[in-house]
C-alpha positions as CSV (number, residue, x, y, z in Angstrom):
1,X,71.0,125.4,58.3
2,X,69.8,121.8,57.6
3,X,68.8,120.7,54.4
4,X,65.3,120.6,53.2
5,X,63.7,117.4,51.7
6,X,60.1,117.4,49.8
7,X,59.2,113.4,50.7
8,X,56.3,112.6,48.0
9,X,54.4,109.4,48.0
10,X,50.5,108.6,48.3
11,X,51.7,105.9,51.0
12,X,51.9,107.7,54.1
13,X,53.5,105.3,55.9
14,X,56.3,105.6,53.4
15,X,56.3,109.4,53.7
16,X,56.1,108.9,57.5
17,X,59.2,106.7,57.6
18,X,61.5,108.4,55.0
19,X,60.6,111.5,57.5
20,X,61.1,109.7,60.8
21,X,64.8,108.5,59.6
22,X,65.9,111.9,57.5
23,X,64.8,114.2,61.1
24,X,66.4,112.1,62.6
25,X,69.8,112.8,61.1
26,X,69.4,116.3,60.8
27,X,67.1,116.8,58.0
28,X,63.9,119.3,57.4
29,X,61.3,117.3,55.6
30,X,58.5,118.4,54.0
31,X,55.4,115.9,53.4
32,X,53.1,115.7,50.1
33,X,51.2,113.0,49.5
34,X,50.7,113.3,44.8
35,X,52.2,115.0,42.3
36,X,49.4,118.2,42.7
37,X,50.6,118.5,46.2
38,X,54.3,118.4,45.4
39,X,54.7,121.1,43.1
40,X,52.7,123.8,45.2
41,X,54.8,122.9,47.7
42,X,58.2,122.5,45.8
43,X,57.4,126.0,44.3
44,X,56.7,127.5,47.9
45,X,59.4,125.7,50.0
46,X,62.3,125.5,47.0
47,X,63.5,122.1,48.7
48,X,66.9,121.2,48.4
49,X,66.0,117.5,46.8
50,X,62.9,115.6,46.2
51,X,62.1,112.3,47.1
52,X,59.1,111.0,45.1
53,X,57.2,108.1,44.1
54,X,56.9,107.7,40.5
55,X,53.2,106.2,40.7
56,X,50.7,108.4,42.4
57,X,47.2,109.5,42.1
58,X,46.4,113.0,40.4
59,X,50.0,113.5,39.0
60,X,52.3,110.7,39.1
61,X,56.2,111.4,39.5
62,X,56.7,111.3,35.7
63,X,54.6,114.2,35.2
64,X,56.0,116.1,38.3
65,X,59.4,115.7,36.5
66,X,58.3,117.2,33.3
67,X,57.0,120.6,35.4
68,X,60.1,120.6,37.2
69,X,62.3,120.0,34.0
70,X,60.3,122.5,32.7
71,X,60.5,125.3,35.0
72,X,64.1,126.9,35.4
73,X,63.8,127.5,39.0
74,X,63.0,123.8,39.6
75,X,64.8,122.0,37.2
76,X,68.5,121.6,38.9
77,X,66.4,120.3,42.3
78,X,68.0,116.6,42.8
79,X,65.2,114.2,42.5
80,X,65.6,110.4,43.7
81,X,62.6,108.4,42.4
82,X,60.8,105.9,44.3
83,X,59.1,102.8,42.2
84,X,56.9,99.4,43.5
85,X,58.4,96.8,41.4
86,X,59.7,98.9,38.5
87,X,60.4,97.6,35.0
88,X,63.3,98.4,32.6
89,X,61.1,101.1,30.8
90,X,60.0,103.0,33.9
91,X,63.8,102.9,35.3
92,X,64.9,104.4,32.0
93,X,62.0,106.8,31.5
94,X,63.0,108.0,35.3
95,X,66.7,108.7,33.5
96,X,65.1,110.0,31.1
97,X,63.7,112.5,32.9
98,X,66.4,113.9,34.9
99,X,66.2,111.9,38.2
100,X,69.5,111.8,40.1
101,X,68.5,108.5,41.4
102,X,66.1,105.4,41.2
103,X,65.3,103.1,44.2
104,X,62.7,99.9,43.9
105,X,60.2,99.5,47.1
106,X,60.0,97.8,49.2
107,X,63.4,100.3,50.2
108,X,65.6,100.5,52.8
109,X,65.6,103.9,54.4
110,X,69.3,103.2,55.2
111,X,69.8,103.3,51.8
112,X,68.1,106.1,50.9
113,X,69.6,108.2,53.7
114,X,73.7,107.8,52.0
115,X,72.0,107.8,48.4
116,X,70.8,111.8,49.7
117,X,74.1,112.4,51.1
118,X,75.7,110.9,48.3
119,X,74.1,113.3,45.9
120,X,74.5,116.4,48.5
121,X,77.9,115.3,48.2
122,X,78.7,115.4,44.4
123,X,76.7,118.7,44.4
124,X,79.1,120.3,46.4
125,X,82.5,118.5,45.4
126,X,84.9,116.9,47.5
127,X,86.9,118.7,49.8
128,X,90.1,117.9,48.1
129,X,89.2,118.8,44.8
130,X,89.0,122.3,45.6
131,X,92.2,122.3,47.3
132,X,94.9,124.4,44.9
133,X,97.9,122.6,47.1
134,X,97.3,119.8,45.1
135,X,98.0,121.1,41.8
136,X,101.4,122.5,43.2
137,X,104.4,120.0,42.8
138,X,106.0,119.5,46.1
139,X,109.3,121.3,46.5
């Protein structure tokens, strides 16, 4: 079953090309367009990582965080922030608050695509970690 992604950004031509190129590799996105919007649909969806802008009319992506952090459903979703020109404080504030990642706009969906799977990847651990054969000396 594919993954589901909760894209949130009061750009929707951002939202509408973050969803064009995660469908496109096999991804279920859902839209929201503020922070209200996003944690209706986070609640009612349970995405498997967020995508969100951390500026944002009505709730911005800081105070999204603190629901999610907050709720203990929500708070072990992945989140990888979204900023327009951020500054040292808002990149450590997005630490701060739990984000699993932090991009600048303008972004490269490229780059946001392997920073998803990159994170889908650490949450389930390599292959080869879990492989018992390696602990086993060789006989």
């Amino acid at each position: 079953m594919a993954k589901k992604i909760l894209v949130v950004d009061d750009e929707r031509h951002i939202v509408r090309l973050i969803q064009v190129n995660l469908e496109r590799s096999g991804y279920n996105v859902i839209p929201a367009y503020d922070g209200l919007e996003a944690l209706e649909k986070v609640k009612s969806e349970k995405p498997d990582l967020i995508v969100t802008d951390d500026r944002m009319p009505r709730m911005d992506g800081f105070d999204f965080l603190k629901h999610l952090q907050n709720d203990s459903q929500l708070r072990d979703i992945p989140v990888l922030m979204l900023a327009e020109g951020a500054r040292d404080a808002d990149i450590i504030k997005g630490w701060a608050s739990g984000v699993s990642s932090y991009y600048t706009k303008p972004l490269n969906p490229r780059t946001i695509l392997v920073a998803i799977e990159n994170i889908f990847t650490s949450l389930e651990g390599s292959p080869e970690s879990d492989d018992d054969d390696s602990l086993v000396p060789a006989s």
